[in-house]
N, C-alpha and C positions, 0 to 999 in steps of 0.2 A: 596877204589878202587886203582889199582895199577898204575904209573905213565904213563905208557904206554897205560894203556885202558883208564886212564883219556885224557891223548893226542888224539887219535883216536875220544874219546865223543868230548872234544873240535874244532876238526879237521870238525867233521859233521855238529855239532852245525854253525862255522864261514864260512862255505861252504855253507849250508843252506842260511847262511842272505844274500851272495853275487849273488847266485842265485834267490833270492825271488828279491834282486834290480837290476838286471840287467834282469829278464825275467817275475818278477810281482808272485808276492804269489800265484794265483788261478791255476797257469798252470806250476809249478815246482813240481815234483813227488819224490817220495821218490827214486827209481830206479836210478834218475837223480843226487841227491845227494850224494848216495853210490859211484856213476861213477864218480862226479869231485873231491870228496873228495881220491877215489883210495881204496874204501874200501868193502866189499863183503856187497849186500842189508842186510845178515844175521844179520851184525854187527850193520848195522843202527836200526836193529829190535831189536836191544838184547838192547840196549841203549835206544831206544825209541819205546814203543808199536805200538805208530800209532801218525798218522800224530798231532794229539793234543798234544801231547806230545813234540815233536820237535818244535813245535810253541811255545809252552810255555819258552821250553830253551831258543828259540833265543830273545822271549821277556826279561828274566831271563838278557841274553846276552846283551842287545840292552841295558836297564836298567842300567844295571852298567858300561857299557860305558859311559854313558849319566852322571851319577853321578858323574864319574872320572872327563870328563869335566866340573861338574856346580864344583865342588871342587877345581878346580882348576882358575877357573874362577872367584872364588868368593874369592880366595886368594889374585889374581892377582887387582881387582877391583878399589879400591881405588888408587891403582898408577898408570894404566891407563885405566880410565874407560870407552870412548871408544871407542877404540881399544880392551878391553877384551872381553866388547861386543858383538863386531862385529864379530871378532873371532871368539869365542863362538857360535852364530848363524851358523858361515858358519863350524865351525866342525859339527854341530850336521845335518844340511844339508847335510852333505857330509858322513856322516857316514850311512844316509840313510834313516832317523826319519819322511820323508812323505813317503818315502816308505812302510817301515815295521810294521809301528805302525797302519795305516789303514786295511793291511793281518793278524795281528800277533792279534787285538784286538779281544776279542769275542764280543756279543752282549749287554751282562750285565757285568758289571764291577766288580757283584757280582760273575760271574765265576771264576775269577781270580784264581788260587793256592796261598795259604795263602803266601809262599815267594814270588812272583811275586808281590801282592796286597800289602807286606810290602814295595817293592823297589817302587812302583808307589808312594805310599804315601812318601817313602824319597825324591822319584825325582820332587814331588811337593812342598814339603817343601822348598827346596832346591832354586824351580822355583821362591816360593816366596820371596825367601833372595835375588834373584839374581835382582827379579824386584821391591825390597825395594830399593836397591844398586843403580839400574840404577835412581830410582826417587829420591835420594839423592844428585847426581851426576847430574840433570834436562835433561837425557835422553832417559826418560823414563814419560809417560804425568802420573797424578795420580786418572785419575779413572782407568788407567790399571790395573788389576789384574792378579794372577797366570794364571786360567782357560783362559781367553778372551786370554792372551799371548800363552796359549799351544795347544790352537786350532787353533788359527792364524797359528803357526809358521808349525804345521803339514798341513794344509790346503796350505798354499802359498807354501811350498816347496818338494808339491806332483808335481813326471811330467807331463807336458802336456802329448799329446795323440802327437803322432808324426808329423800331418798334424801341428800341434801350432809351436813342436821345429821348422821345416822346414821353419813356415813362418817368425819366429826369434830366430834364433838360441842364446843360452846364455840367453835366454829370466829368469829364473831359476832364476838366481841369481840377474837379473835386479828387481826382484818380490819383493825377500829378502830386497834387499835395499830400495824399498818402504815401505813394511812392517816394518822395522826396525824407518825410518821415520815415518810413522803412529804413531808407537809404540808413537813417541816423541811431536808428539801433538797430542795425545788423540783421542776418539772416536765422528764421527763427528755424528751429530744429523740430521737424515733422515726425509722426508717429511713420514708422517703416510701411510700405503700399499694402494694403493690406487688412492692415488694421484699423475696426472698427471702432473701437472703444474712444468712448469721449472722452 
């Protein structure tokens, strides 16, 4: 691909993700894309057949962003553990990761395209070093695991509905920091479904 149509793909691609987080994956159109990106719907189509496909990249996209951070995170770790953390956390927050990964995921994990489903399994690996590191370091409780962390952190750092921001604004990040505490002492032990008793 030549450098220029690769710019243009990338261009649609990180236009896409900023679109999907600031107006919600189910009601951002490909037309719409073409138009913030600056680019003829033609072009979006020649790059990417249909909307599956585009999804995929920005997964592709999202993925290796994600990995740049746990790499770098996982460098940084042991000299300030946390503070790299937290960090950490609040980039992959703000990058967009309750966002996009809720729009962007299919149903079965088994749909994946083989490089998308290779980069999940690296950014899981990865997950797991990072919360080996934190329970090294006793910021992290130790029945945590990769999965319970990567569904947490997608789960808390989805946004409210706008009636929630409104009625606390920053509320977002105030979540983050409970969840991160959770994270550090562990998963607490619930009364069985059922029961009422306080």
């Amino acid at each position: 691909m030549r450098a220029d149509a690769r710019r243009r793909r990338d261009l649609i691609i990180t236009t896409a993700c900023a679109l999907f987080r600031s107006h919600g994956h189910d009601s951002v159109t490909l037309e719409q894309v073409a138009q913030q990106a600056g680019v003829g719907i033609a072009t979006v189509y020649r790059n990417f057949p249909d909307r599956s496909a585009l999804d995929m990249a920005c997964a592709e996209h999202l993925f290796n962003k994600a990995i740049t951070l746990q790499d770098a995170a996982i460098a940084s770790f042991d000299a300030a553990p946390r503070s790299t953390w937290y960090s950490f956390n609040v980039d992959m927050v703000e990058m967009g990761v309750g966002i996009l990964v809720p729009g962007l995921a299919p149903n079965s994990l088994d749909e994946l395209p083989p490089k998308v489903s290779t980069l999940r399994r690296e950014m899981k690996n990865r997950t797991a070093t990072l919360i080996s590191l934190g329970q090294k370091h006793g910021i992290i409780h130790p029945d945590i695991d990769a999965s319970t962390y990567i569904v947490g952190l997608f789960t808390t750092s989805r946004p409210p509905v706008q009636a929630v921001q409104d009625l606390s604004p920053g509320s977002s990040r105030r979540l983050l920091g409970i969840f991160l505490t959770g994270l550090e002492h562990g998963i607490a032990s619930l009364p069985p479904a059922g029961d009422t008793r306080v």
